[in-house]
PyMOL CGO cylinders between C-alpha atoms (Angstrom):
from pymol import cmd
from pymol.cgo import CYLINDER

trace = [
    CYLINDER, 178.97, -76.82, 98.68, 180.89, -79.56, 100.93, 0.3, 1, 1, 1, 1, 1, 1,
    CYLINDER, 180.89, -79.56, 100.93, 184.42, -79.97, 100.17, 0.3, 1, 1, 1, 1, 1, 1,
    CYLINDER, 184.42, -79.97, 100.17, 185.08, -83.84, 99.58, 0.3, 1, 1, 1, 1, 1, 1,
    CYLINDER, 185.08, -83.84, 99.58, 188.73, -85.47, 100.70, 0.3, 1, 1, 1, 1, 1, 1,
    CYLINDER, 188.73, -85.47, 100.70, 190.51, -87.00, 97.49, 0.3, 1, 1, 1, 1, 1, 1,
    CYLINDER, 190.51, -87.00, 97.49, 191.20, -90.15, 98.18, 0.3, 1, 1, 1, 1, 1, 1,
    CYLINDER, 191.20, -90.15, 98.18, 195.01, -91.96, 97.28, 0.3, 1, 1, 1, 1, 1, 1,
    CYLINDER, 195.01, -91.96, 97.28, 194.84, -93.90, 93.88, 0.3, 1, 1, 1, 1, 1, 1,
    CYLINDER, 194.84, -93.90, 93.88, 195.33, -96.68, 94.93, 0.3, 1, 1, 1, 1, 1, 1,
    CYLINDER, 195.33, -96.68, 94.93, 197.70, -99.30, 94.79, 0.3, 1, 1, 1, 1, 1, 1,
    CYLINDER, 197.70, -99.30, 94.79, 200.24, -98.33, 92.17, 0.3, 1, 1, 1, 1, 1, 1,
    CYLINDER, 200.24, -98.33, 92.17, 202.77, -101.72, 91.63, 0.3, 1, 1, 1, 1, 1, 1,
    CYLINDER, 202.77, -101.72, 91.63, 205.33, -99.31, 89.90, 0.3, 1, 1, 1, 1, 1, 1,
    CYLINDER, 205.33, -99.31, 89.90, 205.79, -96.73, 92.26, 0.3, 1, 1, 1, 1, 1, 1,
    CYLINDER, 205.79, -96.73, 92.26, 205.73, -98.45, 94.93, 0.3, 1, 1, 1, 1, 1, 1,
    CYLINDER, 205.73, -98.45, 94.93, 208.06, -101.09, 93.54, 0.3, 1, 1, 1, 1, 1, 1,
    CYLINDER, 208.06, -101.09, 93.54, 210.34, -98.14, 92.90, 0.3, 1, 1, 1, 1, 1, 1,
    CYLINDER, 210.34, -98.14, 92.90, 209.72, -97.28, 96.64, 0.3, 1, 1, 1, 1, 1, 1,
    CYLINDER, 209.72, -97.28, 96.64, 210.90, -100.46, 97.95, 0.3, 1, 1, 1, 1, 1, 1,
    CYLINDER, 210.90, -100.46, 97.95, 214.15, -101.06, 95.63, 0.3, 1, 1, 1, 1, 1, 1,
    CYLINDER, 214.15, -101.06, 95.63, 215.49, -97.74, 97.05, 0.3, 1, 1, 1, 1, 1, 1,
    CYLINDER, 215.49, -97.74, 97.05, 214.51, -98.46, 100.77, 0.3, 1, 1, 1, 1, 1, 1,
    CYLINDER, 214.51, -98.46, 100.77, 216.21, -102.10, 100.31, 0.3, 1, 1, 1, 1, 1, 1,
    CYLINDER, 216.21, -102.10, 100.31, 219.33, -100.38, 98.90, 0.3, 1, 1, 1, 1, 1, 1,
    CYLINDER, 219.33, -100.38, 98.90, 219.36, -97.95, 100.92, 0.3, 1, 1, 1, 1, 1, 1,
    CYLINDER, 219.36, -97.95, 100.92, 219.17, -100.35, 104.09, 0.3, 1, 1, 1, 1, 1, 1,
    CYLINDER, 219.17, -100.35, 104.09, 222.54, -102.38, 102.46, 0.3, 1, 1, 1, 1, 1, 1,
    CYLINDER, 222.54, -102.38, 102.46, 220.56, -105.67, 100.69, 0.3, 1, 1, 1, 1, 1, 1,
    CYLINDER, 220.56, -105.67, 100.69, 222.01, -106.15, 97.81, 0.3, 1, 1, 1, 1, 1, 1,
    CYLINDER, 222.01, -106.15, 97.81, 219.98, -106.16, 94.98, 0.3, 1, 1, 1, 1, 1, 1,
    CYLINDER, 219.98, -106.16, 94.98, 221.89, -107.19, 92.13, 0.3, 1, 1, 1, 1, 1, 1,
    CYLINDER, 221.89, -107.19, 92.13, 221.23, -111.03, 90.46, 0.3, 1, 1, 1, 1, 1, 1,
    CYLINDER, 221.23, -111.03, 90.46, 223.71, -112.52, 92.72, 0.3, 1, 1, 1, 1, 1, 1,
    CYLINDER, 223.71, -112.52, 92.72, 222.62, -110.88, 95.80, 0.3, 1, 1, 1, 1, 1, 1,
    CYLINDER, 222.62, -110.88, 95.80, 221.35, -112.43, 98.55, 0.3, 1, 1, 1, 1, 1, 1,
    CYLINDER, 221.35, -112.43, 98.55, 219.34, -109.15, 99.57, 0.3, 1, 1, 1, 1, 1, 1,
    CYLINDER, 219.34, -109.15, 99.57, 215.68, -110.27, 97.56, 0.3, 1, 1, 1, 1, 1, 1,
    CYLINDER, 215.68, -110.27, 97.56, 216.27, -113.76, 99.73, 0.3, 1, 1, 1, 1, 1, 1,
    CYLINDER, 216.27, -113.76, 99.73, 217.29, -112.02, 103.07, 0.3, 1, 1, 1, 1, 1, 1,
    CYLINDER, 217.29, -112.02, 103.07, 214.49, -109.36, 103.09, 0.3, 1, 1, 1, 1, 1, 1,
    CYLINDER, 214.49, -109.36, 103.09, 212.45, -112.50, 102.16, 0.3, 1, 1, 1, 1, 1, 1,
    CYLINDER, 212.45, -112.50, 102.16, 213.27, -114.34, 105.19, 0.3, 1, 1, 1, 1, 1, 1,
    CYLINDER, 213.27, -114.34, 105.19, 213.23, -110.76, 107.69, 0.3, 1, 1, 1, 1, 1, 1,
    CYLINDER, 213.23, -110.76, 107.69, 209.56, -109.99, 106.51, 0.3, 1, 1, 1, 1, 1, 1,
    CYLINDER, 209.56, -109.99, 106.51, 208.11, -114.01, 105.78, 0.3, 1, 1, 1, 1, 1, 1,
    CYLINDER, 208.11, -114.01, 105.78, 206.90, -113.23, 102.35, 0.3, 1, 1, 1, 1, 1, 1,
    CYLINDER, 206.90, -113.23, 102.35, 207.87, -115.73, 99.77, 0.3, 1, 1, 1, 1, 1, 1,
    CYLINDER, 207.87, -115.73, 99.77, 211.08, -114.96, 97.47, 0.3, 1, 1, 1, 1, 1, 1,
    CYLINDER, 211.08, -114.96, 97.47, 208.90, -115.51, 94.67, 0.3, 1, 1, 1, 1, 1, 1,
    CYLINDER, 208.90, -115.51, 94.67, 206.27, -112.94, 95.81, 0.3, 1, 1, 1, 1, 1, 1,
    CYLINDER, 206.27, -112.94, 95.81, 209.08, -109.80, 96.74, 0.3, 1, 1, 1, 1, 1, 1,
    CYLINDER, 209.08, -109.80, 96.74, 209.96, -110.94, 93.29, 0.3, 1, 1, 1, 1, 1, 1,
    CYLINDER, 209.96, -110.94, 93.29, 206.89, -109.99, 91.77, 0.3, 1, 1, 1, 1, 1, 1,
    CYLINDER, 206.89, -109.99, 91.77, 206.62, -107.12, 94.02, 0.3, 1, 1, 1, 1, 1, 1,
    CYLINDER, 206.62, -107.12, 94.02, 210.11, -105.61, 92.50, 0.3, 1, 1, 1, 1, 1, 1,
    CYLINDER, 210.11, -105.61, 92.50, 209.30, -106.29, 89.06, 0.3, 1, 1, 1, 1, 1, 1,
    CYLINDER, 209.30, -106.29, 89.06, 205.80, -104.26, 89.40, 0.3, 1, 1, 1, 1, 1, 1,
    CYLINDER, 205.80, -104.26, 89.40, 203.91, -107.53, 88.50, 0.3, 1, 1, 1, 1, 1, 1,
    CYLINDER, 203.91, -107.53, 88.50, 202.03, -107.06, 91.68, 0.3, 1, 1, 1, 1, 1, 1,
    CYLINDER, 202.03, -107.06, 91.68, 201.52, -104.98, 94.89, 0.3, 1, 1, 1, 1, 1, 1,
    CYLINDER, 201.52, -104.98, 94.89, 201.34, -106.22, 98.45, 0.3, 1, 1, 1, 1, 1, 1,
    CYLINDER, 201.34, -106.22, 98.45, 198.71, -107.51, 99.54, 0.3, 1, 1, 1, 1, 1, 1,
    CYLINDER, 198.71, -107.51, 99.54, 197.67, -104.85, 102.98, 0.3, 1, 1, 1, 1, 1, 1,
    CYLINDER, 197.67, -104.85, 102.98, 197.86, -107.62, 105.64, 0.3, 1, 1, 1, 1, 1, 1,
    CYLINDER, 197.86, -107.62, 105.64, 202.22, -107.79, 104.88, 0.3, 1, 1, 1, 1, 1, 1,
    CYLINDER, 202.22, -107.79, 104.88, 202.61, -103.99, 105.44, 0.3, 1, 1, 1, 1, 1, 1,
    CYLINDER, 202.61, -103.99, 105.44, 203.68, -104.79, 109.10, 0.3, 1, 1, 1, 1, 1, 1,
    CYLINDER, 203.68, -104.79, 109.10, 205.85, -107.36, 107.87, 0.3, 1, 1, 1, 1, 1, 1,
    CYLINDER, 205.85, -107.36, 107.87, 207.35, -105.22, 105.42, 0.3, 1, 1, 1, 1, 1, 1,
    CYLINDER, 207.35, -105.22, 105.42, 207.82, -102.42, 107.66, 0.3, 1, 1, 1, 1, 1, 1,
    CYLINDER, 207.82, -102.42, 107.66, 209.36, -104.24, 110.51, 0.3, 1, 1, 1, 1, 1, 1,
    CYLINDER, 209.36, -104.24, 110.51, 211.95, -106.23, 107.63, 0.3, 1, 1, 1, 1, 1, 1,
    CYLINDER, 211.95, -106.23, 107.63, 212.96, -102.91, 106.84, 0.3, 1, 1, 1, 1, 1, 1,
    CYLINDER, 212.96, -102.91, 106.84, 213.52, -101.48, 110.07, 0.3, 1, 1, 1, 1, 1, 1,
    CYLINDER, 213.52, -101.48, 110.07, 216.00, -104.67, 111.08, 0.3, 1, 1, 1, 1, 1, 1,
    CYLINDER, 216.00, -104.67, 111.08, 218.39, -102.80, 109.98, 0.3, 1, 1, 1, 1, 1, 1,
    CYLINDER, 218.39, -102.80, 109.98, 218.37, -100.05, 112.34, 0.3, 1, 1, 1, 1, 1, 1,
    CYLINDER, 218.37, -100.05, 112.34, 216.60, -97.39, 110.12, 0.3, 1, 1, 1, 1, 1, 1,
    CYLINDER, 216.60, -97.39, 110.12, 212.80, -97.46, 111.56, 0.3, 1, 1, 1, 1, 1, 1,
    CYLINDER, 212.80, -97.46, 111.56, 210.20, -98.19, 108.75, 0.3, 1, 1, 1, 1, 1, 1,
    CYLINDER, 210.20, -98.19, 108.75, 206.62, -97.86, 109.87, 0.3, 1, 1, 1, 1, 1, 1,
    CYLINDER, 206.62, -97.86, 109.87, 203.50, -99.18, 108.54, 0.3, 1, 1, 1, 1, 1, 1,
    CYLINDER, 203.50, -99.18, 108.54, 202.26, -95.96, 107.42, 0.3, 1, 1, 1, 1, 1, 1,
    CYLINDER, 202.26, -95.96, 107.42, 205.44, -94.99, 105.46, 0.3, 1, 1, 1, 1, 1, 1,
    CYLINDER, 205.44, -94.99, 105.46, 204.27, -98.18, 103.80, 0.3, 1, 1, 1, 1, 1, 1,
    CYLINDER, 204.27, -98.18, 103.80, 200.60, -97.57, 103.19, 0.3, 1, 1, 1, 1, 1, 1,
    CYLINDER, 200.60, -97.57, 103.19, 201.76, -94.33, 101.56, 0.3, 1, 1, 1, 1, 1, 1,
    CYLINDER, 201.76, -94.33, 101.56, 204.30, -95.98, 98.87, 0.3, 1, 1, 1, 1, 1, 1,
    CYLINDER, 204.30, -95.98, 98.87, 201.87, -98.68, 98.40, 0.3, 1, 1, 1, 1, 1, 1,
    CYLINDER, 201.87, -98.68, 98.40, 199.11, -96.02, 97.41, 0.3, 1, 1, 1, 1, 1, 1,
    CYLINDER, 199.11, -96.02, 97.41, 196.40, -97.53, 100.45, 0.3, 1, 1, 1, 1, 1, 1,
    CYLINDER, 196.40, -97.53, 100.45, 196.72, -94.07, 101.85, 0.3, 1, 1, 1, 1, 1, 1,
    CYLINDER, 196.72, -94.07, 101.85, 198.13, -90.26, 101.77, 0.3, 1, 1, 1, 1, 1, 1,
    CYLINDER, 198.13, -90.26, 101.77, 200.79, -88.38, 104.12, 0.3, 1, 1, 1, 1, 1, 1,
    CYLINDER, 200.79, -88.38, 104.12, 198.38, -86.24, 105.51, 0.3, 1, 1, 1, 1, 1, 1,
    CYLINDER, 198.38, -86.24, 105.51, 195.46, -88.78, 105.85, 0.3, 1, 1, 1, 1, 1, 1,
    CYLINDER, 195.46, -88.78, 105.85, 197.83, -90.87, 108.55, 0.3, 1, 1, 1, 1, 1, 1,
    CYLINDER, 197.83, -90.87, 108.55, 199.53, -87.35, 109.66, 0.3, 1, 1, 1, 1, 1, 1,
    CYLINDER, 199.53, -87.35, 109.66, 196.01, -87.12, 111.44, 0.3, 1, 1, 1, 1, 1, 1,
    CYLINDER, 196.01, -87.12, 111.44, 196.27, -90.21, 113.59, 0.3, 1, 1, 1, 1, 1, 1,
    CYLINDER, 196.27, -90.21, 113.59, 199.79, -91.13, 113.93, 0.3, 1, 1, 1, 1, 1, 1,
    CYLINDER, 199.79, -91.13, 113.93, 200.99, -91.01, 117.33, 0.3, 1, 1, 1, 1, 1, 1,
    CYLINDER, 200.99, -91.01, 117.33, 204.13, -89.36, 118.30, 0.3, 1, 1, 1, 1, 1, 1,
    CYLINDER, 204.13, -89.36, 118.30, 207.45, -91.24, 118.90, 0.3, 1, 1, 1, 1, 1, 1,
    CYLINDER, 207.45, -91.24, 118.90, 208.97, -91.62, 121.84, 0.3, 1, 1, 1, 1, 1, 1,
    CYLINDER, 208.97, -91.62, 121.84, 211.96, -90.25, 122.91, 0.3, 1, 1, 1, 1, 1, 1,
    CYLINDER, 211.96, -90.25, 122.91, 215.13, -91.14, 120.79, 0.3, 1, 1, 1, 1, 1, 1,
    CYLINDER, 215.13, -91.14, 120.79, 217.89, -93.00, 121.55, 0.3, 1, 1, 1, 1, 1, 1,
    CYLINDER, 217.89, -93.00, 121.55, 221.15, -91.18, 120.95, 0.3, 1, 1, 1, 1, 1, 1,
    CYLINDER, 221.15, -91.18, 120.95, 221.81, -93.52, 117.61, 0.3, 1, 1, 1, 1, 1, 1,
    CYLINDER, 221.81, -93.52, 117.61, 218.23, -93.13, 116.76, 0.3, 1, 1, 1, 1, 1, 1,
    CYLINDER, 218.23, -93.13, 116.76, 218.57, -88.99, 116.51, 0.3, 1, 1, 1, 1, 1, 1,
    CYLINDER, 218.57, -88.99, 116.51, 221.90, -89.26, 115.09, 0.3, 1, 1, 1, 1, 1, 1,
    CYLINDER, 221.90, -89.26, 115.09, 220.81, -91.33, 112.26, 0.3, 1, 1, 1, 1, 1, 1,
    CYLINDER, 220.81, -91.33, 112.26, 217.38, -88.92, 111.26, 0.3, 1, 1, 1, 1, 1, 1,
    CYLINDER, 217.38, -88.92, 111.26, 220.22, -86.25, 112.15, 0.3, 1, 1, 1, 1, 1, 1,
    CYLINDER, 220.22, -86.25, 112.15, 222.41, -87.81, 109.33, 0.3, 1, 1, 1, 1, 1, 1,
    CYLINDER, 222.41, -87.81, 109.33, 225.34, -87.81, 111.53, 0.3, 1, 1, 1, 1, 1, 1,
    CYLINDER, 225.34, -87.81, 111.53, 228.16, -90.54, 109.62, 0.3, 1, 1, 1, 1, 1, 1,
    CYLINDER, 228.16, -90.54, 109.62, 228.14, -93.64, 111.88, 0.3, 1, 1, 1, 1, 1, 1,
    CYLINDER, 228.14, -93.64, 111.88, 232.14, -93.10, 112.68, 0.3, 1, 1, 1, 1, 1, 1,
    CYLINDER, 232.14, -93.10, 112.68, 233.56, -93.20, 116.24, 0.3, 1, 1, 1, 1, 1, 1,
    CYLINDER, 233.56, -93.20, 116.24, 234.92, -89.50, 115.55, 0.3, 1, 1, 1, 1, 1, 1,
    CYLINDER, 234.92, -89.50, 115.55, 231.41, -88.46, 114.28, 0.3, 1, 1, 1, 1, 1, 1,
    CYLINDER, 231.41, -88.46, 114.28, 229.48, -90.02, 116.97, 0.3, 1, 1, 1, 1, 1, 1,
    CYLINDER, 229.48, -90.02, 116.97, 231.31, -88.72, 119.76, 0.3, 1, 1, 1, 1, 1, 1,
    CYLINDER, 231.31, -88.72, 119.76, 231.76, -85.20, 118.57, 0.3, 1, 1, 1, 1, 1, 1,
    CYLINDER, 231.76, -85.20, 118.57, 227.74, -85.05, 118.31, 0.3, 1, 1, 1, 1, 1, 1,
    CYLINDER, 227.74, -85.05, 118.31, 227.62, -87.12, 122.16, 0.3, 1, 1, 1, 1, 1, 1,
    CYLINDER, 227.62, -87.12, 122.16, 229.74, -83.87, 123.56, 0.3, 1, 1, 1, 1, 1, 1,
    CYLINDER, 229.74, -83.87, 123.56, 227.79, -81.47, 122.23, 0.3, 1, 1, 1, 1, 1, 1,
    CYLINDER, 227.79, -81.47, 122.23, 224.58, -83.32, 123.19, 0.3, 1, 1, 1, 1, 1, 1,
    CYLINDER, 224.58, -83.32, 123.19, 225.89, -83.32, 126.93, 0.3, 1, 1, 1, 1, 1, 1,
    CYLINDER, 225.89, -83.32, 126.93, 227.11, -79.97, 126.98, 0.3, 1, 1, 1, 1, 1, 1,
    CYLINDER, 227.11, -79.97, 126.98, 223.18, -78.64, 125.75, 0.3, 1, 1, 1, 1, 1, 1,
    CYLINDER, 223.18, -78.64, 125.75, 221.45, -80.95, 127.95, 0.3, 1, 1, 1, 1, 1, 1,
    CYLINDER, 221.45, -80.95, 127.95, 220.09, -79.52, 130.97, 0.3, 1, 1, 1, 1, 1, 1,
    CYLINDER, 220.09, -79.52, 130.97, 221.65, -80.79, 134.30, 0.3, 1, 1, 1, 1, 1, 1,
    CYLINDER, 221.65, -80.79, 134.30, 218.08, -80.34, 136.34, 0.3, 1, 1, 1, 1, 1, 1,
    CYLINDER, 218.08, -80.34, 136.34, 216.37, -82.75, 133.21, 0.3, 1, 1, 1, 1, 1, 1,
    CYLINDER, 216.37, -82.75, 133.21, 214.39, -85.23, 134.80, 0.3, 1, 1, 1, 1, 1, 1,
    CYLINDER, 214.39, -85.23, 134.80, 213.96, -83.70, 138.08, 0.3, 1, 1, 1, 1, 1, 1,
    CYLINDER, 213.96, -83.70, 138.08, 210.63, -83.30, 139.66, 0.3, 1, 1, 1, 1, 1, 1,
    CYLINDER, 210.63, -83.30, 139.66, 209.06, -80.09, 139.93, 0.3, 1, 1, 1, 1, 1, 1,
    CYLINDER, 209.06, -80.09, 139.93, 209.32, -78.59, 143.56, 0.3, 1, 1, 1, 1, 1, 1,
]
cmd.load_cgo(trace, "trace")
């Protein structure tokens, strides 16, 4: 008996409606009825106002050609978005499916690892974390091998 992969559900307008309020909250748009953040994300990821409105309300899911779009409007502001963590909300695919052929990330910029690290984005904060970074790093990093 061959084991067969479930496959995601498919697009799911709720959840991933749900998904993308938070993520646009989260990222400082303001949401409310006299926000500008439906308009600004709008503009960021070249969708129509009218369409992220549909999107919000659950009337509709994206279609997969915006994921990009989405992803990079989302990661304007400084907290990276990729497609995949889009495909997943959407339903087009699962964690583990992509898990198999993402590739890994780069090296981090110091702001980059302080914000997956959660460190507050205060001068005192920062620096505290810098000094600590520098006094762990290893002087002979980056130094060819004799």
């Amino acid at each position: 008996m061959s084991s067969v992969k479930k496959s995601p559900p498919g697009p799911d307008a709720a959840s991933f409606a749900a998904w993308l309020s938070g993520a646009l909250a989260d990222r400082g748009f303001d949401m409310t009825p006299q926000g500008s953040g439906r308009r600004r994300f709008a503009a960021l990821a070249g969708i129509s106002e009218s369409t992220v409105g549909r999107i919000l309300r659950a009337a509709q899911t994206p279609h997969p050609g915006s994921f990009r779009a989405i992803a990079e409007a989302l990661s304007a502001t400084g907290r990276p978005v990729t497609i995949g963590h889009v495909m997943v909300a959407a339903g087009w695919a699962t964690a583990e499916e992509l898990g198999a052929v993402e590739a890994p990330r780069g090296r981090l910029t110091f702001d980059e690892a302080a914000d997956e690290l959660g460190i507050p984005r205060t001068p005192r904060a920062r620096a505290a974390l810098r000094s600590m970074t520098e006094a762990l790093r290893d002087p002979h990093e980056g130094e060819a091998e004799q």
